[in-house]
PDB file of N, CA, C and O in Angstrom:
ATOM      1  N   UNK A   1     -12.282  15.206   0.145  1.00  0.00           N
ATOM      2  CA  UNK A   1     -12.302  13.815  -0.272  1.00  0.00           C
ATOM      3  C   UNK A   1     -11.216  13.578  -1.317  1.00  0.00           C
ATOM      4  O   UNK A   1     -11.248  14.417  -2.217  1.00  0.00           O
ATOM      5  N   UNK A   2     -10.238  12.630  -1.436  1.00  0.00           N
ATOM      6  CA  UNK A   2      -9.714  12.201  -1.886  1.00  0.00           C
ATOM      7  C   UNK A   2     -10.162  11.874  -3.423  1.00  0.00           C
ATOM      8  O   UNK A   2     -11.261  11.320  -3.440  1.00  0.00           O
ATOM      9  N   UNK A   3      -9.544  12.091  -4.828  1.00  0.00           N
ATOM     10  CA  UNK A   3      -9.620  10.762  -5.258  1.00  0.00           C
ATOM     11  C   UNK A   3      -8.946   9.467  -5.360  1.00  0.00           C
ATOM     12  O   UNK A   3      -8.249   9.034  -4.442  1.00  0.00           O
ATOM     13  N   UNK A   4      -9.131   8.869  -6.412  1.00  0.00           N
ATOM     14  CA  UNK A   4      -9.147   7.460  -6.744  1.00  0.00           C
ATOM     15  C   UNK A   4      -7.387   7.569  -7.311  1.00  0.00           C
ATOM     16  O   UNK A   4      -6.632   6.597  -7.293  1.00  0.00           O
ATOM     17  N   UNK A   5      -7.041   8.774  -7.724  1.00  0.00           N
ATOM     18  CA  UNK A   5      -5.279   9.164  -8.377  1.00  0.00           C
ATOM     19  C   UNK A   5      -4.592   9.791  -6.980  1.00  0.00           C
ATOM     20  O   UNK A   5      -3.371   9.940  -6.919  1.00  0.00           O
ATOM     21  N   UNK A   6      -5.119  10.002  -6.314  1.00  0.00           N
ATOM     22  CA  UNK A   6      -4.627  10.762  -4.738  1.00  0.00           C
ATOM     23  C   UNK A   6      -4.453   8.870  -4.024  1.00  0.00           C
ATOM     24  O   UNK A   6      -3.517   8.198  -3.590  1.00  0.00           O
ATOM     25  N   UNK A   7      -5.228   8.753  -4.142  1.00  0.00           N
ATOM     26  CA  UNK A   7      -4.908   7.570  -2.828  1.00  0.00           C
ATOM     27  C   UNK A   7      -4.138   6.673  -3.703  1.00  0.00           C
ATOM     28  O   UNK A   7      -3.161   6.107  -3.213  1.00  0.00           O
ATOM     29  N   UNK A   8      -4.451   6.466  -4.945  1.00  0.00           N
ATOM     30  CA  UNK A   8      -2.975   5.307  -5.429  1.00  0.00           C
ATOM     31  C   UNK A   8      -1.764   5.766  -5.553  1.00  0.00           C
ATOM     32  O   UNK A   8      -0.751   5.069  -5.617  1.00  0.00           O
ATOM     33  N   UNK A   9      -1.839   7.484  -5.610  1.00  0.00           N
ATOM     34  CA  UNK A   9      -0.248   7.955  -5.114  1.00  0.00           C
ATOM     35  C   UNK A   9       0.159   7.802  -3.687  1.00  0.00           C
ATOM     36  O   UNK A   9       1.371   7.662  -3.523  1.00  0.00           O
ATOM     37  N   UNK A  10      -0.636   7.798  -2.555  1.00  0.00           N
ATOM     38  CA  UNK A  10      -0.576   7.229  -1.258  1.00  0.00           C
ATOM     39  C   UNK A  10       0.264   6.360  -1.214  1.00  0.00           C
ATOM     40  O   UNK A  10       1.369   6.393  -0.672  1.00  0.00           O
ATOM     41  N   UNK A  11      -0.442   5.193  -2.034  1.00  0.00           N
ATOM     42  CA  UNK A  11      -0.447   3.905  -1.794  1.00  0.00           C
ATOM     43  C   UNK A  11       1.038   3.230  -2.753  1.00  0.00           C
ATOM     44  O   UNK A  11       1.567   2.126  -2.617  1.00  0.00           O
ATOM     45  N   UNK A  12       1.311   4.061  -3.458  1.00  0.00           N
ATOM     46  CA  UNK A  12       2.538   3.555  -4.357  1.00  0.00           C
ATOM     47  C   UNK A  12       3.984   4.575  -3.485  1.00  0.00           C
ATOM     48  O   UNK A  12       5.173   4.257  -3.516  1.00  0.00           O
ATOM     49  N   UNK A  13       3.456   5.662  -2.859  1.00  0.00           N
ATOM     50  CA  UNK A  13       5.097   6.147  -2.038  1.00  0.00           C
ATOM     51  C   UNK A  13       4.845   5.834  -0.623  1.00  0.00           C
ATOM     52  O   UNK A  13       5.443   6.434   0.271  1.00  0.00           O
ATOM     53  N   UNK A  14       4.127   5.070  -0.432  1.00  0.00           N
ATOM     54  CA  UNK A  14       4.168   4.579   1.311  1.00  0.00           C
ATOM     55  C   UNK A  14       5.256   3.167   1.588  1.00  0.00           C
ATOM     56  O   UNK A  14       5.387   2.210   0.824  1.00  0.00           O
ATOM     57  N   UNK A  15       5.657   3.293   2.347  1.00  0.00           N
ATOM     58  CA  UNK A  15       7.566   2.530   2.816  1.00  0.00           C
ATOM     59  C   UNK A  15       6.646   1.242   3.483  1.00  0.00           C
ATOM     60  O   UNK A  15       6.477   1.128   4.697  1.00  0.00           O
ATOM     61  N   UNK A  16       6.028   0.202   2.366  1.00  0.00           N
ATOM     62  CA  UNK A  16       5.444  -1.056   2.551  1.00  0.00           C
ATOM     63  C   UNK A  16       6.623  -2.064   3.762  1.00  0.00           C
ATOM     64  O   UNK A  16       6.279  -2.831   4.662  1.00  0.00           O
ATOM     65  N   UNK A  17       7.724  -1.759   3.420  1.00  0.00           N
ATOM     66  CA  UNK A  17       8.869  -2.528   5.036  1.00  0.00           C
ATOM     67  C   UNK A  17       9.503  -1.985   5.720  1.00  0.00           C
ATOM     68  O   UNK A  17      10.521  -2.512   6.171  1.00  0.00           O
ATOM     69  N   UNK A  18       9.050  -0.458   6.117  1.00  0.00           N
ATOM     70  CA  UNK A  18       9.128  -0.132   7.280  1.00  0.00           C
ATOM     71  C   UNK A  18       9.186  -1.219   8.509  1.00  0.00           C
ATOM     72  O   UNK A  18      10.055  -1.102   9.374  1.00  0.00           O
ATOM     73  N   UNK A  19       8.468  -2.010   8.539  1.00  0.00           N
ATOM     74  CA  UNK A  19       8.947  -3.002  10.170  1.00  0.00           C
ATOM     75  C   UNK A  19      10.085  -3.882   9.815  1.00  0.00           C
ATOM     76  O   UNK A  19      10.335  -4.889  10.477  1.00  0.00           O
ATOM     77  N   UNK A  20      10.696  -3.567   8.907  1.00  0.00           N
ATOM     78  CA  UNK A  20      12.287  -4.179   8.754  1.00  0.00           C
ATOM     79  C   UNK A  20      13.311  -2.719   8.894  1.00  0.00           C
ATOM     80  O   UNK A  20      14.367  -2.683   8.262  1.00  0.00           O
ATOM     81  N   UNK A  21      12.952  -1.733   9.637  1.00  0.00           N
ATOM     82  CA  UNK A  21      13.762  -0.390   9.727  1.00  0.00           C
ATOM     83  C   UNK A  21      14.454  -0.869  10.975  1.00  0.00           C
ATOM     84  O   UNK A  21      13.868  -1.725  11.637  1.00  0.00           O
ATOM     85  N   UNK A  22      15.418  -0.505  11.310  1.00  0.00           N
ATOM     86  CA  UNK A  22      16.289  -0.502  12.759  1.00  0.00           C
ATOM     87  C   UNK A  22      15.841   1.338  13.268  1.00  0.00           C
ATOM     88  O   UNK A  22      15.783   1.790  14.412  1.00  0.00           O
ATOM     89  N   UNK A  23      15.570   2.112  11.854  1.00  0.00           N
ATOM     90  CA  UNK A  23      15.231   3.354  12.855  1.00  0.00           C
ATOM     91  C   UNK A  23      14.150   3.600  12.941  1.00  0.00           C
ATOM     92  O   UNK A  23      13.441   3.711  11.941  1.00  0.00           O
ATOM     93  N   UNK A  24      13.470   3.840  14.813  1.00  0.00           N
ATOM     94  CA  UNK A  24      12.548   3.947  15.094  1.00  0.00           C
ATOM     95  C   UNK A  24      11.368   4.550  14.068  1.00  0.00           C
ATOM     96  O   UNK A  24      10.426   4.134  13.393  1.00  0.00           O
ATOM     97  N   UNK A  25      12.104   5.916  14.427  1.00  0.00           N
ATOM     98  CA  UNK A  25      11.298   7.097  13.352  1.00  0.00           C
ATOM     99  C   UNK A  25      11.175   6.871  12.217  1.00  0.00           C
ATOM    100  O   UNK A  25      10.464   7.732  11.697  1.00  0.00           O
ATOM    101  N   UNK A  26      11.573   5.995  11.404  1.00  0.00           N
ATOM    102  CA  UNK A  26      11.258   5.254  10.023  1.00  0.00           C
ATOM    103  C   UNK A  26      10.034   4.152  10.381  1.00  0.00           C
ATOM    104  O   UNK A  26       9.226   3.942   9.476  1.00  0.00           O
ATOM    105  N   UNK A  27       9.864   3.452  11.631  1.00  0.00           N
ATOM    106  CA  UNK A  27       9.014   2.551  11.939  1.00  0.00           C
ATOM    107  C   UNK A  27       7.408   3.741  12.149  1.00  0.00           C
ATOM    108  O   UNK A  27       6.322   3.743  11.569  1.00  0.00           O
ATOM    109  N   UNK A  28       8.005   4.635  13.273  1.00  0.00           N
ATOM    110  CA  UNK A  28       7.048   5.186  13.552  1.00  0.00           C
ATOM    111  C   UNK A  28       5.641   6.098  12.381  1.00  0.00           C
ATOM    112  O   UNK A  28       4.428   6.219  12.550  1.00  0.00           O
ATOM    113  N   UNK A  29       6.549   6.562  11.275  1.00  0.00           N
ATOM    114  CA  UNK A  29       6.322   7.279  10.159  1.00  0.00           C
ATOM    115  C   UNK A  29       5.456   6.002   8.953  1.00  0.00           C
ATOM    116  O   UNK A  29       4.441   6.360   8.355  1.00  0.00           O
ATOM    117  N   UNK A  30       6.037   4.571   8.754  1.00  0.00           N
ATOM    118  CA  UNK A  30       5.334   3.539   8.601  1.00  0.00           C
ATOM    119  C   UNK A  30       4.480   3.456   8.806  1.00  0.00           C
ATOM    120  O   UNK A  30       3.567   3.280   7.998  1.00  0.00           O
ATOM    121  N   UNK A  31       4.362   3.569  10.322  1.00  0.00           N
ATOM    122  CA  UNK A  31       3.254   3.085  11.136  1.00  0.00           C
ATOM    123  C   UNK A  31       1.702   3.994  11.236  1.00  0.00           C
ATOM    124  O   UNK A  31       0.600   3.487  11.447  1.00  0.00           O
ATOM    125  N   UNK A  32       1.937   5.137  11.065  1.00  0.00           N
ATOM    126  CA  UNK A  32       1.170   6.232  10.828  1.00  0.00           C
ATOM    127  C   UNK A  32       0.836   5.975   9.495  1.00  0.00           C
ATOM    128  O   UNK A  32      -0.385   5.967   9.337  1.00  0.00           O
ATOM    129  N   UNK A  33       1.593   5.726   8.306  1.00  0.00           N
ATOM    130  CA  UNK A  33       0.687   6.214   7.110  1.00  0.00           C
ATOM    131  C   UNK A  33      -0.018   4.495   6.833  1.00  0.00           C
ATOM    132  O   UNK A  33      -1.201   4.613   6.515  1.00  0.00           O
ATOM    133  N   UNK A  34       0.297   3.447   6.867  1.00  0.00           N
ATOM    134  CA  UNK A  34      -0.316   2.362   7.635  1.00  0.00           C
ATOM    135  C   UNK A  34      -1.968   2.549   7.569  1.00  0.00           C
ATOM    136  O   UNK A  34      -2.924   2.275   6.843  1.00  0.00           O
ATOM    137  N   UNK A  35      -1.491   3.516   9.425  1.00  0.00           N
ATOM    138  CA  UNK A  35      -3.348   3.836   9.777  1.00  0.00           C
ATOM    139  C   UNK A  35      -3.842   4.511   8.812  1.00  0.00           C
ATOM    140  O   UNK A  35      -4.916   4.109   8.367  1.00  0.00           O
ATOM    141  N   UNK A  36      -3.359   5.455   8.339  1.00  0.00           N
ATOM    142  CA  UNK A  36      -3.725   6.573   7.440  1.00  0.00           C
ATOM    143  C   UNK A  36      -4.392   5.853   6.542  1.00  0.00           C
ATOM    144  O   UNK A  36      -5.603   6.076   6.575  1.00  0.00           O
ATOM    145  N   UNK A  37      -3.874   4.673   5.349  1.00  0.00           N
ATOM    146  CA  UNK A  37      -4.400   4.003   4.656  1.00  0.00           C
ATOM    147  C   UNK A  37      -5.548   3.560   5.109  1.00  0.00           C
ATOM    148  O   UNK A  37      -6.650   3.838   4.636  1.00  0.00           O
ATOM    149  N   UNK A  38      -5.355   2.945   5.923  1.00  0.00           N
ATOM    150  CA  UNK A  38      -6.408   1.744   6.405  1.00  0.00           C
ATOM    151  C   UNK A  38      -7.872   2.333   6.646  1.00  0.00           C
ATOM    152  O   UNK A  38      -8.896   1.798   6.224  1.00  0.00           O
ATOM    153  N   UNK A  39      -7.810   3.772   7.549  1.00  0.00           N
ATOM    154  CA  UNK A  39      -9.056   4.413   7.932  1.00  0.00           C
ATOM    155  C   UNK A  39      -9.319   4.920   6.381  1.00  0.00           C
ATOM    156  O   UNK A  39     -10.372   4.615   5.820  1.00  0.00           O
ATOM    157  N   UNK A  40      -8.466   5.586   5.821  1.00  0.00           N
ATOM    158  CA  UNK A  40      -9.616   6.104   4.388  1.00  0.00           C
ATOM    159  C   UNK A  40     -10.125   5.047   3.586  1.00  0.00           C
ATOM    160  O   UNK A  40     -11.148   5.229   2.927  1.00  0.00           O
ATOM    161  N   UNK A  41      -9.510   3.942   3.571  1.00  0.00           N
ATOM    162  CA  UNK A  41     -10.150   2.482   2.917  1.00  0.00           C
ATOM    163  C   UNK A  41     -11.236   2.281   3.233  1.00  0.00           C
ATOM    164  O   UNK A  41     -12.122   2.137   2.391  1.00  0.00           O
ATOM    165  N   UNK A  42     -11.542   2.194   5.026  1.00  0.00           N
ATOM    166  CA  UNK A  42     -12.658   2.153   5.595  1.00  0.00           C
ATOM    167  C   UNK A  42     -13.899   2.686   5.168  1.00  0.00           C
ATOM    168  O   UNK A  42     -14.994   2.124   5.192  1.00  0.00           O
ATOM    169  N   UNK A  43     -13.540   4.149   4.663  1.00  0.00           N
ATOM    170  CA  UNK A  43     -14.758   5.251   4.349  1.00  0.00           C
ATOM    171  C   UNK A  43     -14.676   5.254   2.401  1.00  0.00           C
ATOM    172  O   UNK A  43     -15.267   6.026   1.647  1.00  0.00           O
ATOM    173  N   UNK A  44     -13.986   4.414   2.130  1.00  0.00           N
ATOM    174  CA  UNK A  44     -14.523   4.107   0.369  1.00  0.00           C
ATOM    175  C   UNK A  44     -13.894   3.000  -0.062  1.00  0.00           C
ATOM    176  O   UNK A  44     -12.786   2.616   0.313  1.00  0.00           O
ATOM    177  N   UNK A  45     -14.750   2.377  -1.019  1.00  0.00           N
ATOM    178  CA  UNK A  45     -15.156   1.282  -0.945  1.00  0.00           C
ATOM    179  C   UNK A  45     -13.842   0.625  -2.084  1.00  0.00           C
ATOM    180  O   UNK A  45     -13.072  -0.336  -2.066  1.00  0.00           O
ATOM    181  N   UNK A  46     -14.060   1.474  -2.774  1.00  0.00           N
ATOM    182  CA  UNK A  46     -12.993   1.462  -4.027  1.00  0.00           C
ATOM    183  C   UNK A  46     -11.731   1.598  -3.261  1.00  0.00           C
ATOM    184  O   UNK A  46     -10.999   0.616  -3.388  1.00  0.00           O
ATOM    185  N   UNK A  47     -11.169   2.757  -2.329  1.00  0.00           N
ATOM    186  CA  UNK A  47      -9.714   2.815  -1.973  1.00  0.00           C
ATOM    187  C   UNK A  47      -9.473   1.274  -1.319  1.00  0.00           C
ATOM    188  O   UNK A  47      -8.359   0.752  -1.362  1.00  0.00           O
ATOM    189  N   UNK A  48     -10.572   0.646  -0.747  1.00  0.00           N
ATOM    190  CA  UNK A  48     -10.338  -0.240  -0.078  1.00  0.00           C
ATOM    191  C   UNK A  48      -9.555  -1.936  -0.575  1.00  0.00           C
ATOM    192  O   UNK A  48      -8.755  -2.729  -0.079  1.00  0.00           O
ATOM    193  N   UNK A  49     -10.471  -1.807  -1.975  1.00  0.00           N
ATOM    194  CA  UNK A  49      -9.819  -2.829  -2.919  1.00  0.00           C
ATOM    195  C   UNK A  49      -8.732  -2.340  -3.452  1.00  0.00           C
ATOM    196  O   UNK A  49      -7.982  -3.120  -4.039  1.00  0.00           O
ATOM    197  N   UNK A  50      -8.416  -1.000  -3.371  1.00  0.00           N
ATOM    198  CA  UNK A  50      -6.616  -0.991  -4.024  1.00  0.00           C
ATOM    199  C   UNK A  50      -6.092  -0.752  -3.000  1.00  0.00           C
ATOM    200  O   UNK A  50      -5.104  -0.060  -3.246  1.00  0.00           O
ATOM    201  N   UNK A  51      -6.216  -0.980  -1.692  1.00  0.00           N
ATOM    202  CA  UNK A  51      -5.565  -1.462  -0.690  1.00  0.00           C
ATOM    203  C   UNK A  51      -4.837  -2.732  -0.205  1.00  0.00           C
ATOM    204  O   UNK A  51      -3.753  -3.174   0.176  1.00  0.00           O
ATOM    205  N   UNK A  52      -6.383  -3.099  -0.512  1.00  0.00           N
ATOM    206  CA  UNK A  52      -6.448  -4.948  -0.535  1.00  0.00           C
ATOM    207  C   UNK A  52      -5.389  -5.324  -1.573  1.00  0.00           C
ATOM    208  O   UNK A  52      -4.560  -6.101  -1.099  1.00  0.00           O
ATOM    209  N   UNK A  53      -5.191  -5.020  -2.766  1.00  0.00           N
ATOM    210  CA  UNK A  53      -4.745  -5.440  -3.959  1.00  0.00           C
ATOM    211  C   UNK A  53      -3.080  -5.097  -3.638  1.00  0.00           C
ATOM    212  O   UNK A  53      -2.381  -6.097  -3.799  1.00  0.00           O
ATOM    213  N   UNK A  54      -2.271  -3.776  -3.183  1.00  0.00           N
ATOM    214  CA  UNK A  54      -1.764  -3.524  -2.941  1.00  0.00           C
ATOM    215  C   UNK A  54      -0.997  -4.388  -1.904  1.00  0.00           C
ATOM    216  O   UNK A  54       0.185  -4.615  -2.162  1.00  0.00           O
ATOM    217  N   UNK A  55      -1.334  -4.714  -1.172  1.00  0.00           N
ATOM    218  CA  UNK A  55      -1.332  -5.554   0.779  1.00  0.00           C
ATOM    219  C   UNK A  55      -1.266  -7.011  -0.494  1.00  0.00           C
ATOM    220  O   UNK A  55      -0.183  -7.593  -0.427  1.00  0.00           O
ATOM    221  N   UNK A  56      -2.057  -7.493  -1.358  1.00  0.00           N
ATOM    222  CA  UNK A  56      -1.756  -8.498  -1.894  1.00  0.00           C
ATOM    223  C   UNK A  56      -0.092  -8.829  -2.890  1.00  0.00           C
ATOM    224  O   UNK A  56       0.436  -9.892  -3.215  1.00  0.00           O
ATOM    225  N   UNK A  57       0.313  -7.401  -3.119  1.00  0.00           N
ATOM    226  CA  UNK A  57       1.148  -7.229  -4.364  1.00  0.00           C
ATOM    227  C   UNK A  57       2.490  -7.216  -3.172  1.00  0.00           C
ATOM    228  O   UNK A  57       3.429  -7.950  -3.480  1.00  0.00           O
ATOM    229  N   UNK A  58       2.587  -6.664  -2.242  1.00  0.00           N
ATOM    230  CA  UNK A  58       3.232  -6.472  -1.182  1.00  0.00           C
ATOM    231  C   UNK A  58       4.163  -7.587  -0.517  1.00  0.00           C
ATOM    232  O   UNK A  58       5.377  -7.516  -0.326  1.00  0.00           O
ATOM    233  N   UNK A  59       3.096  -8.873  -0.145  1.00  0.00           N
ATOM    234  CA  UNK A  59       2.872  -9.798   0.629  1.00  0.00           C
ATOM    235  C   UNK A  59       3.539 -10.825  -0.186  1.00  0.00           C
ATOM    236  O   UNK A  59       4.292 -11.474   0.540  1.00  0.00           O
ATOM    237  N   UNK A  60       3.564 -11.272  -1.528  1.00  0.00           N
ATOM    238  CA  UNK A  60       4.053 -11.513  -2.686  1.00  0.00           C
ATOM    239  C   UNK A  60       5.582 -11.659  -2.911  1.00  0.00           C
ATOM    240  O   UNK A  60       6.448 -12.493  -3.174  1.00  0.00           O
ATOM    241  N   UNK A  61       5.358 -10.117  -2.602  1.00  0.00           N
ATOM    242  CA  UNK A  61       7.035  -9.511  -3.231  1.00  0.00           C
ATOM    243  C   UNK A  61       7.971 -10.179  -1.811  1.00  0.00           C
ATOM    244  O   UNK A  61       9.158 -10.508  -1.807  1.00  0.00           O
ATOM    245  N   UNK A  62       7.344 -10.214  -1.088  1.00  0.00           N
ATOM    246  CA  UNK A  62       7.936 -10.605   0.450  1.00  0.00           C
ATOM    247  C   UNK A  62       8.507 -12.333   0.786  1.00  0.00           C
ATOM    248  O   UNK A  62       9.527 -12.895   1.186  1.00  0.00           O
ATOM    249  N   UNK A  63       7.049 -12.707   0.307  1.00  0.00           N
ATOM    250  CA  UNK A  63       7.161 -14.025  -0.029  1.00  0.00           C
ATOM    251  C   UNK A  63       8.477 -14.822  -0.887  1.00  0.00           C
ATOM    252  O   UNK A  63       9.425 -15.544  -0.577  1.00  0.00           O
ATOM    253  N   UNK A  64       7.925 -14.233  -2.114  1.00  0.00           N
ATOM    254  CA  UNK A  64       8.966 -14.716  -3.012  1.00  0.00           C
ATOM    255  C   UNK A  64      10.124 -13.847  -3.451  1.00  0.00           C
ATOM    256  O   UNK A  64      11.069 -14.251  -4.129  1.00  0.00           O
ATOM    257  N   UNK A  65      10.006 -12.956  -3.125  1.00  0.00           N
ATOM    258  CA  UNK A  65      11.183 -11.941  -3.614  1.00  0.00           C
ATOM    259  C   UNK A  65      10.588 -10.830  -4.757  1.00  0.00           C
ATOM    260  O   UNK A  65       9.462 -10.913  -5.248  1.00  0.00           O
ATOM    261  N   UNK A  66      11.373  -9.998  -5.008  1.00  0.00           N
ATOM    262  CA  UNK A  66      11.015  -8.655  -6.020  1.00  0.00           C
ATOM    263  C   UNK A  66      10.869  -9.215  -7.495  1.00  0.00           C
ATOM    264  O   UNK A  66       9.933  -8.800  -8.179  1.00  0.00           O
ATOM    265  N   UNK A  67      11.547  -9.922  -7.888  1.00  0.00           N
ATOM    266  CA  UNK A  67      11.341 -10.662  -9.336  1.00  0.00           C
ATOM    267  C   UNK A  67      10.152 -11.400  -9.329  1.00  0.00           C
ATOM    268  O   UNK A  67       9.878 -11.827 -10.450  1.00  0.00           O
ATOM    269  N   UNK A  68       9.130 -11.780  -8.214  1.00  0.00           N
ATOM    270  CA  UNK A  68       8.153 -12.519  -8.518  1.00  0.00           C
ATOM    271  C   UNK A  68       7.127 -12.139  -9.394  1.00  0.00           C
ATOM    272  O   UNK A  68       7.083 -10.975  -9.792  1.00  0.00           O
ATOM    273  N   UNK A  69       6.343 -12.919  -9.726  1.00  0.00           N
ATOM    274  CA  UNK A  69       5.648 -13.083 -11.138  1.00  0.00           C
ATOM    275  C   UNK A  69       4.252 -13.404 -10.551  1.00  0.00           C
ATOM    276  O   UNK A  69       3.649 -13.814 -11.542  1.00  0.00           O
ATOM    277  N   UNK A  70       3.437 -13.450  -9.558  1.00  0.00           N
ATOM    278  CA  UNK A  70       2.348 -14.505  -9.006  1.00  0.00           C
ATOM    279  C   UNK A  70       1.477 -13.408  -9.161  1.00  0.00           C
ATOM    280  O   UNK A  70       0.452 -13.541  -9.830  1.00  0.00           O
ATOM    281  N   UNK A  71       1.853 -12.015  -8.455  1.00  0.00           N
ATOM    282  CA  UNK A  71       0.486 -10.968  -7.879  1.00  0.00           C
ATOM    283  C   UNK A  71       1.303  -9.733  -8.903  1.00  0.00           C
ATOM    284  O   UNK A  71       2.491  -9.467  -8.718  1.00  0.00           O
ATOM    285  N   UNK A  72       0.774  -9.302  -9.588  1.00  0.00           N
ATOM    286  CA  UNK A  72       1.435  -7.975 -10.578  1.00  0.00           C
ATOM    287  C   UNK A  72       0.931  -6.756  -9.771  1.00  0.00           C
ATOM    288  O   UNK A  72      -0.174  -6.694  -9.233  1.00  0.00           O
ATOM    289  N   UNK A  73       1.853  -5.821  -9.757  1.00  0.00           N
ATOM    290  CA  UNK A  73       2.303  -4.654  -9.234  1.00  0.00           C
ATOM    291  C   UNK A  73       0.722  -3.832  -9.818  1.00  0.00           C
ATOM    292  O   UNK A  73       0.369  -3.541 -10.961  1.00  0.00           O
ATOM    293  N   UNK A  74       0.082  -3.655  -8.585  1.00  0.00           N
ATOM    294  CA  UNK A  74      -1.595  -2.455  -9.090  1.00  0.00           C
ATOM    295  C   UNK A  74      -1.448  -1.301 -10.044  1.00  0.00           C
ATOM    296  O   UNK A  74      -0.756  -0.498  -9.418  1.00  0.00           O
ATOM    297  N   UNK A  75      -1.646  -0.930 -10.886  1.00  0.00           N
ATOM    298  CA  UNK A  75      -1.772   0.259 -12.214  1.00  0.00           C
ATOM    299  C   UNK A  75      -2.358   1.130 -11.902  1.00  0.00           C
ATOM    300  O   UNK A  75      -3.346   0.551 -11.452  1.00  0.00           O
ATOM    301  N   UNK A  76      -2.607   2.493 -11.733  1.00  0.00           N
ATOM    302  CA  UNK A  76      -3.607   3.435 -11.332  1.00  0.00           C
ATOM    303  C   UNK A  76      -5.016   3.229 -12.570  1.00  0.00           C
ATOM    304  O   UNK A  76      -6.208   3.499 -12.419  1.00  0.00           O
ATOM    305  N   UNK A  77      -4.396   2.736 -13.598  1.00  0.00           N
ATOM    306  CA  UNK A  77      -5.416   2.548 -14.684  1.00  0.00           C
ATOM    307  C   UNK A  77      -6.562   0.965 -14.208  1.00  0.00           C
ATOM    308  O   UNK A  77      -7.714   0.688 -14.542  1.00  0.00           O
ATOM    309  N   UNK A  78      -5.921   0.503 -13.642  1.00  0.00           N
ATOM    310  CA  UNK A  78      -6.610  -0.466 -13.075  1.00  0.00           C
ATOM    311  C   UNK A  78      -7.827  -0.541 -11.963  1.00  0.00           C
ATOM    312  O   UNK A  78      -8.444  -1.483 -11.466  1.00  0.00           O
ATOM    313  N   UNK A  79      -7.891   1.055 -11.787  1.00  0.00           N
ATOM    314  CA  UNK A  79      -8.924   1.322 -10.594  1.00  0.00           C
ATOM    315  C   UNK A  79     -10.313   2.397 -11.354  1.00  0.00           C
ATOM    316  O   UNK A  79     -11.431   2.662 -10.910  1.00  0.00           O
ATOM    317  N   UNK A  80      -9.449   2.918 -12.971  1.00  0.00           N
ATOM    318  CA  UNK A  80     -10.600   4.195 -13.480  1.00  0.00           C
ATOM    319  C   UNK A  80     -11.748   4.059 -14.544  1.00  0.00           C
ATOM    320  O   UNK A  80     -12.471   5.023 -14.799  1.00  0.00           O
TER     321      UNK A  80
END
């Protein structure tokens, strides 16, 4: 089992725009740790909201660009 400092290191070196890669194997490798996230979220309850929170901080940065100010970047201290 994972903890709660294991999965927000997951979750902070996983390649969030991978589906803006031209190389496959950069998509494909995305795409896997993706699921990877998603199923251990599934099985705790906690990884799941710094998923959510993450996917929120993400979505943000996308939106408005990297300087945005709306959704602040998740803290590992923010989950202990």
């Amino acid at each position: 089992m994972l903890t709660i400092e294991e999965y927000f290191d997951m979750l902070r070196r996983h390649d969030w725009f991978y589906e803006y890669s031209d190389d496959h194997s950069a998509w494909q490798r995305g795409q896997a740790g993706k699921v990877e996230l998603r199923n251990l979220a599934k099985e705790n309850e906690q990884f799941a909201i710094m998923l959510a929170d993450y996917n929120n901080y993400i979505n943000a940065v996308i939106k408005e660009g990297p300087k945005q100010e709306t959704v602040p970047l998740p803290k590992l201290e923010d989950y202990l």
